[in-house]
C-alpha positions as CSV (number, residue, x, y, z in Angstrom):
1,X,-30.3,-43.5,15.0
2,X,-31.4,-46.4,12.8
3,X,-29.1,-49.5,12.0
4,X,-28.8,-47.8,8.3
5,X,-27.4,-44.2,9.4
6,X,-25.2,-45.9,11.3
7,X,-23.9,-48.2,8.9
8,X,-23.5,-45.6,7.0
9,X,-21.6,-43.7,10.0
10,X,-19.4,-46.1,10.3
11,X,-19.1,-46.5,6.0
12,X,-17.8,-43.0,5.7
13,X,-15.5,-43.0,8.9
14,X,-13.5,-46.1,7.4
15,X,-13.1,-44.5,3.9
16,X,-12.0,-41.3,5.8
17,X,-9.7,-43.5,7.8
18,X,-8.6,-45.1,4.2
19,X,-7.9,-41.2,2.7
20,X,-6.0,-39.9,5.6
21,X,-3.6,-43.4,5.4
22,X,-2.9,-42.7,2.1
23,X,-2.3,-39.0,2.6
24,X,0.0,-39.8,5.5
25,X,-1.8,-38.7,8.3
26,X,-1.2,-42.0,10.4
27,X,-2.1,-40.8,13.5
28,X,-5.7,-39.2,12.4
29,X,-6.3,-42.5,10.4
30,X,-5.4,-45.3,13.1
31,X,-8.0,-43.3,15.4
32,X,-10.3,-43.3,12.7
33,X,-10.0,-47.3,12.4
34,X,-10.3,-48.2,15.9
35,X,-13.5,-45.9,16.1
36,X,-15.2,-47.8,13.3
37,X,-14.0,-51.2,14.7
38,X,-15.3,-49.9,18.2
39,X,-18.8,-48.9,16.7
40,X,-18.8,-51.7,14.7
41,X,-18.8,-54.2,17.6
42,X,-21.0,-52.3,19.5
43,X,-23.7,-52.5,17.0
44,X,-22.9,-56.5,15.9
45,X,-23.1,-57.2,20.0
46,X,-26.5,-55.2,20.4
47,X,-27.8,-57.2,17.4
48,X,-27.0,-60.3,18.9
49,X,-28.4,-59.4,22.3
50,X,-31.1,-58.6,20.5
51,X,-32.3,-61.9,19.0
């Protein structure tokens, strides 16, 4: 996968996370959060090994 699909990955998980907060699914949307924050670090730690 390049860094753009999963940037995008990661885009559409957090506005998924953002719908199921404001439909009250808490538990659904927390996991959805700490998944993007997860991935998210991943890929800025990669990047940084990386250069």
């Amino acid at each position: 996968m390049t860094n753009v699909q999963k940037d995008i990955l990661n885009g559409l998980a957090f506005i998924t996370g953002i719908v199921g907060f404001l439909s009250g699914e808490f538990i659904i949307s927390s996991l959805l959060f700490a998944t993007t924050t997860f991935a998210s670090n991943i890929n800025i730690n990669r990047k940084n090994q990386n250069d």
